[in-house]
C-alpha positions as CSV (number, residue, x, y, z in Angstrom):
1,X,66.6,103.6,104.3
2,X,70.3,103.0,103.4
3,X,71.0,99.7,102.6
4,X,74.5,98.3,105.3
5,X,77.6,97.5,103.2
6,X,80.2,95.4,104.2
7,X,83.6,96.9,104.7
8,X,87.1,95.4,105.2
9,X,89.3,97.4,107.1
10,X,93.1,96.6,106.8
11,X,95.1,98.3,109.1
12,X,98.0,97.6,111.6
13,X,98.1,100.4,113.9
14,X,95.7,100.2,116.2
15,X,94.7,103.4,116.9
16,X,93.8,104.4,113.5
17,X,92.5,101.1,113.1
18,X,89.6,102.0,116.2
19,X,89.3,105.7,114.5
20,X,88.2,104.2,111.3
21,X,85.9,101.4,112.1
22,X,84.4,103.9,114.6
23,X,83.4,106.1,111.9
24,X,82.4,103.2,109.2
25,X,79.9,101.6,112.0
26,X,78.4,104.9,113.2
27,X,77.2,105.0,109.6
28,X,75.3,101.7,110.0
29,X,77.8,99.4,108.1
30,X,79.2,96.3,108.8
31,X,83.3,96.0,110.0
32,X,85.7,93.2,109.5
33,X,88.9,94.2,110.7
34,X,92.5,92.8,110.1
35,X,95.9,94.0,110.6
36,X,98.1,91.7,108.0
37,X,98.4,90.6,104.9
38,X,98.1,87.1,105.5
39,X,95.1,88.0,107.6
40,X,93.2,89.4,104.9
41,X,94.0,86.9,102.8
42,X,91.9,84.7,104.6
43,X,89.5,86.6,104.9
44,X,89.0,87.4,101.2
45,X,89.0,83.8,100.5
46,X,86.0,83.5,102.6
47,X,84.4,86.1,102.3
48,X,82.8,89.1,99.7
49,X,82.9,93.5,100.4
50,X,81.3,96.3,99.1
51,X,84.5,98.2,100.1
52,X,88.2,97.6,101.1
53,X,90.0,100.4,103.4
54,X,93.8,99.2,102.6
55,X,96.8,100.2,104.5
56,X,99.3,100.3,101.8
57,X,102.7,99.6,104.1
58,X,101.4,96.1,106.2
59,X,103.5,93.8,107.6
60,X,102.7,89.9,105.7
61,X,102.0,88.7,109.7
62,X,101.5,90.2,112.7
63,X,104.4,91.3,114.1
64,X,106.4,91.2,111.2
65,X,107.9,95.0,109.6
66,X,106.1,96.6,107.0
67,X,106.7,96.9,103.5
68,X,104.5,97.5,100.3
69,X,104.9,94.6,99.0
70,X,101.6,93.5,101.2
71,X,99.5,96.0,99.7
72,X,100.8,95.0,96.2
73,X,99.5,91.4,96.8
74,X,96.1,92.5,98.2
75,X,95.3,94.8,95.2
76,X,95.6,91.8,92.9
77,X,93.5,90.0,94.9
78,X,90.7,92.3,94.9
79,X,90.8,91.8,91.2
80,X,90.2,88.3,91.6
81,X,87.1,88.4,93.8
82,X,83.9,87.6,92.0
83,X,85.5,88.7,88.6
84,X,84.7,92.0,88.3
85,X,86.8,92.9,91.9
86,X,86.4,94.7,95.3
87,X,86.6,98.8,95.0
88,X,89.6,100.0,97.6
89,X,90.3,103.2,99.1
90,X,94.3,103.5,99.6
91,X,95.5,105.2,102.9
92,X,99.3,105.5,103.7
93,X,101.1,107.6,105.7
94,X,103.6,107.7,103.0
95,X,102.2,108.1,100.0
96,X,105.3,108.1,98.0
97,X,105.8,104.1,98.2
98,X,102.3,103.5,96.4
99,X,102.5,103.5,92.9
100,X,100.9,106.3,90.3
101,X,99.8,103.9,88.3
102,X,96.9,102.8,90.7
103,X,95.2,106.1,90.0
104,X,93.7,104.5,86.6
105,X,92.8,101.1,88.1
106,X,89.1,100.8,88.1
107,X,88.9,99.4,91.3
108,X,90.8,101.9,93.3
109,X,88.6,104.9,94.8
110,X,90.7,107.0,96.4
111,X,94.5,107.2,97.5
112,X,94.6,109.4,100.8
113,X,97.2,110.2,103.5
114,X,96.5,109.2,107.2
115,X,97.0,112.9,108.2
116,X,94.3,113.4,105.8
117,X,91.5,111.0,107.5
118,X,89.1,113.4,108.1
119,X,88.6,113.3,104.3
120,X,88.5,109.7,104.3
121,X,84.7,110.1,105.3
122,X,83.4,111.7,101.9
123,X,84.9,109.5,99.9
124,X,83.6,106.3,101.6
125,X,80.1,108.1,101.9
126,X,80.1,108.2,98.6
127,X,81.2,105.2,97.9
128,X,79.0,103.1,99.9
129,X,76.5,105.8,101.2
């Protein structure tokens, strides 16, 4: 029997917010969901994952425009969990505002377009079975 992850899904818009947690807790893992930066903040604070699903472009609140600069300050706190860190997966409809150079961070699993969810599956099979 598989053993249930945890996951943290970050992402603002809802819809691809549902699609996602839809398809992490038909696998039998466990969903915390939050759509800001500040948000997950918290939430890291108080909590450990297996896995993070990060929306690179997030607004810092809810309701607030989005920028990178929220995903920026979320990767280095995944590095701060637990000291060894929280493995992410990177989905952004535009991929050209997240950096190259998270391709050799340890912790990163995967960068992937939103138009490209349906390969978002494999990867967190993979990752977390």
């Amino acid at each position: 029997m598989a053993t249930t992850k945890k996951v943290l899904v970050i992402e603002d818009i809802p819809a691809t917010l549902e699609a996602t947690v839809l398809s992490i807790t038909l696998r039998g893992h466990t969903v915390v969901e939050v759509a800001s930066v500040d948000e997950a903040l918290k939430v890291l604070s108080n909590d450990t994952f297996d896995l993070v699903l990060l929306d690179w472009r997030l607004p810092m609140t809810e309701g607030d425009s989005v920028d990178a600069e929220g995903g920026a300050q979320l990767v280095a706190a995944f590095h701060r969990q637990d000291g060894d860190g929280i493995p992410y997966v990177i989905v952004s409809a535009q991929m050209a505002t997240v950096p190259t150079s998270l391709r050799r961070d340890p912790l990163c699993r995967g960068i992937v377009g939103k138009l490209s969810l349906t390969i978002l599956d494999p990867i967190v099979s993979q990752i977390i079975g």
